[in-house]
C-alpha positions as CSV (number, residue, x, y, z in Angstrom):
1,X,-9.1,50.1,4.7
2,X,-5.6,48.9,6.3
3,X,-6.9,45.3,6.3
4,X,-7.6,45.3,2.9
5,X,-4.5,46.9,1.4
6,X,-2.5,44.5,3.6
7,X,-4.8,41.4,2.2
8,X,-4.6,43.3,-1.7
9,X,-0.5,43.3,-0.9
10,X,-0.6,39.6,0.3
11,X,-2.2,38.3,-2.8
12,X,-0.1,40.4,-5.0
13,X,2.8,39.3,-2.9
14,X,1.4,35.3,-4.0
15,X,1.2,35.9,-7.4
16,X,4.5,37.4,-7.7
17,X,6.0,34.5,-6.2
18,X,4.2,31.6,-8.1
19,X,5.3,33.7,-11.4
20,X,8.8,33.6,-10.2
21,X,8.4,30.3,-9.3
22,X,7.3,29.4,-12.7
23,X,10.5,30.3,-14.1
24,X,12.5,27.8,-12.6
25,X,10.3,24.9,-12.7
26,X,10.5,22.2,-15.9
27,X,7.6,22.8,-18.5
28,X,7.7,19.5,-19.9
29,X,6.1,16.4,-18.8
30,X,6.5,12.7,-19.8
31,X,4.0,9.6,-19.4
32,X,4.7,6.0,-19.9
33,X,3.4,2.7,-19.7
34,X,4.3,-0.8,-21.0
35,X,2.9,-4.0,-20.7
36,X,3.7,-7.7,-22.1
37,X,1.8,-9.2,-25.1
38,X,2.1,-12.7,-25.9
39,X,2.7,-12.4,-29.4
40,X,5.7,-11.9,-31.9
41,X,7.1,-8.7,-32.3
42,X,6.1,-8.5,-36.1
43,X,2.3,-9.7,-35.1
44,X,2.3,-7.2,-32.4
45,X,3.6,-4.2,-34.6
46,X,1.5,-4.9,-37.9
47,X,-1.5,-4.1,-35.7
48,X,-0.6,-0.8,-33.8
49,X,0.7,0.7,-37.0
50,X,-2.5,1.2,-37.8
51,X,-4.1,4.0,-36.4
52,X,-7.5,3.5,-36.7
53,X,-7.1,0.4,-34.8
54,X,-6.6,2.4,-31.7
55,X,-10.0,2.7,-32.0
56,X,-10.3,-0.9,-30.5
57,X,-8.5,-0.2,-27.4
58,X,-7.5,3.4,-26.7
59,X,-9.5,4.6,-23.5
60,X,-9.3,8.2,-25.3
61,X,-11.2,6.8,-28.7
62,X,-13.9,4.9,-26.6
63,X,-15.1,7.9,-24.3
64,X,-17.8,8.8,-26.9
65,X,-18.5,6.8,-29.7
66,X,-20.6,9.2,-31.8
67,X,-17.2,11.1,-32.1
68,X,-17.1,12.0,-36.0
69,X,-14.0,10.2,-37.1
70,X,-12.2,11.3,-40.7
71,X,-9.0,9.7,-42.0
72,X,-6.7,11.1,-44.5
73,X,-3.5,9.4,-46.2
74,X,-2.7,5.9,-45.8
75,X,-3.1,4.2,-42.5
76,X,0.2,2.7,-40.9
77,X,2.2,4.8,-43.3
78,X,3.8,8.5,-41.7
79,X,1.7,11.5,-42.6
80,X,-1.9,9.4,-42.4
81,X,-4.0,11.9,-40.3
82,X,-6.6,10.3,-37.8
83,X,-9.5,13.4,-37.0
84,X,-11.8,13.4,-34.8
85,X,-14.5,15.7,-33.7
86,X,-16.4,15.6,-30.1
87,X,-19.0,17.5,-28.5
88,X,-17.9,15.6,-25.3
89,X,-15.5,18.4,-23.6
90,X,-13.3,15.2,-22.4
91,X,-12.9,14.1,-26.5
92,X,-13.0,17.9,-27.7
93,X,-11.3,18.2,-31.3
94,X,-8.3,17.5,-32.7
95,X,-6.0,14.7,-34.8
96,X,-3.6,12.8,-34.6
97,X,-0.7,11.9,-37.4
98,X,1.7,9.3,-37.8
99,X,5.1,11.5,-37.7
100,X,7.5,8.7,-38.3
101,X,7.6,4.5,-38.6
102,X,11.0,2.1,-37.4
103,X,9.5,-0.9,-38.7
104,X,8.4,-3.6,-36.1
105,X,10.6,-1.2,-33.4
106,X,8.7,2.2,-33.3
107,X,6.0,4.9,-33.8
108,X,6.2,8.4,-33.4
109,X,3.1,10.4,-33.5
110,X,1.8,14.1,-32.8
111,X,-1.4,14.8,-31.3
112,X,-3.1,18.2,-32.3
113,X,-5.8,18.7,-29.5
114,X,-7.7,22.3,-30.9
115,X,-10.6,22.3,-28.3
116,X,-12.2,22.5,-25.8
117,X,-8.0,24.5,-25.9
118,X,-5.3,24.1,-28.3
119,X,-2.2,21.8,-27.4
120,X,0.4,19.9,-28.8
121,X,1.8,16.7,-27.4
122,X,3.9,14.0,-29.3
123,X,3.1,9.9,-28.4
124,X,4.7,7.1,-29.3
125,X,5.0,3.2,-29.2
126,X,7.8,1.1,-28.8
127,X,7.7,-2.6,-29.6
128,X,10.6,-5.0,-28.3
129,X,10.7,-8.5,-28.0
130,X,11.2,-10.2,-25.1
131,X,10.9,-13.4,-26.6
132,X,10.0,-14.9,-29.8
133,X,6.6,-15.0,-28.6
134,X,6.5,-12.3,-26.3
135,X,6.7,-8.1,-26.9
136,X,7.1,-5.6,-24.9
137,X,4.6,-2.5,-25.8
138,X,5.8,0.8,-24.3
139,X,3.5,3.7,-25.0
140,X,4.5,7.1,-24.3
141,X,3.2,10.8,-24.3
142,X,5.4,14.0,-24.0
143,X,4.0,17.5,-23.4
144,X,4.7,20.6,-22.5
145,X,3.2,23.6,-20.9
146,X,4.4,27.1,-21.5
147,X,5.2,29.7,-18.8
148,X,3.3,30.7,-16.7
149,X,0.7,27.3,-16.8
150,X,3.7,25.4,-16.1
151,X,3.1,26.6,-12.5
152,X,0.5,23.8,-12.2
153,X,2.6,20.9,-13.8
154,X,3.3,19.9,-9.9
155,X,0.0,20.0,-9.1
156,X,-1.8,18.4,-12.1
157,X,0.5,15.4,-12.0
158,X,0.2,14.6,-15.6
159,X,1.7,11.0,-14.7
160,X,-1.5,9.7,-12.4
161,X,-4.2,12.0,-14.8
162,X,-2.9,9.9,-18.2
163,X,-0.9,7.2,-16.9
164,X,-4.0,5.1,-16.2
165,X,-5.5,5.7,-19.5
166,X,-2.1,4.9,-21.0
167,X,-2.1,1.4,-19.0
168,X,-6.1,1.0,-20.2
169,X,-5.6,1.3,-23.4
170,X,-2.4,-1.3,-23.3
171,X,-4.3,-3.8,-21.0
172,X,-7.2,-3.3,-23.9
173,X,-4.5,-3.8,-26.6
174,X,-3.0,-7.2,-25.0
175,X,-7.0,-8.6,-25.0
176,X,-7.8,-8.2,-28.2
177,X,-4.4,-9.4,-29.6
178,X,-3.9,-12.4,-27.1
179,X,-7.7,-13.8,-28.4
């Protein structure tokens, strides 16, 4: 009975500590990737303001593609809603709208994941020249999770789970535009 008290106290003892722990450690995370597309800035921006046409080369969009899609609003304009519905537990539910527009500089959007668990996040794309012929595409994803899950942000490592998607879907993006 001793042995398992002490073992009851230890893991009580573990808990206690991660929970602490989670207090002091950041609950936001932040993903980015860029690559070069040789194309103007203007050519290169005209295209990803459209947000069905991350259907051509978002990793995400491609992982099941009898995903039921619905639109609402105006694409490439803010408040157009992209939906789309999964039974894939990697695609799930959930939308994503078109929050704000710098034209031929910058997109801001939110994602809405509701399953397989609700979440929040916010992307966006930046477009920069780097020449006349040449744009720099950054795309970025911010997230956060709340006390106590944040105690697995340093395990998850939210940089190598999306980051490769992120760079998939850009390497995708610089095909189909550099045709």
């Amino acid at each position: 009975m001793k042995i398992v008290k002490k073992i009851l106290l230890g893991v009580l003892t573990f808990i206690v500590v991660l929970l602490i722990l989670g207090l002091f450690i950041n609950s936001t995370y932040k993903v980015e990737r860029e690559i070069v597309i040789n194309h103007p800035r203007e050519e290169v921006f005209n295209y990803v303001k459209f947000l069905k046409n991350q259907n051509n080369f978002s990793v995400w969009a491609k992982k099941d593609p009898n995903a039921i899609k619905e639109y609402m609003g105006v694409d490439g304009s803010v408040g157009f809603i992209s939906c789309w519905n999964s039974k894939m537990k990697e695609v799930g539910v959930g939308e994503q709208e078109i929050k704000n527009i710098v034209p031929d500089e910058r997109i801001d959007y939110v994602l809405r994941f509701k399953k397989p668990r609700e979440s929040t996040a916010e992307t966006y794309m930046l477009i920069n020249s780097v020449s006349p012929n040449q744009t720099r595409v950054k795309w970025g994803f911010r997230g956060e999770m709340c006390y106590p899950m944040n105690i697995l942000l340093p395990i998850m490592n939210m940089d190598k789970m999306l980051g490769g998607d992120l760079q998939q879907g850009l390497d995708n993006l610089k095909v189909i535009l550099e045709k």
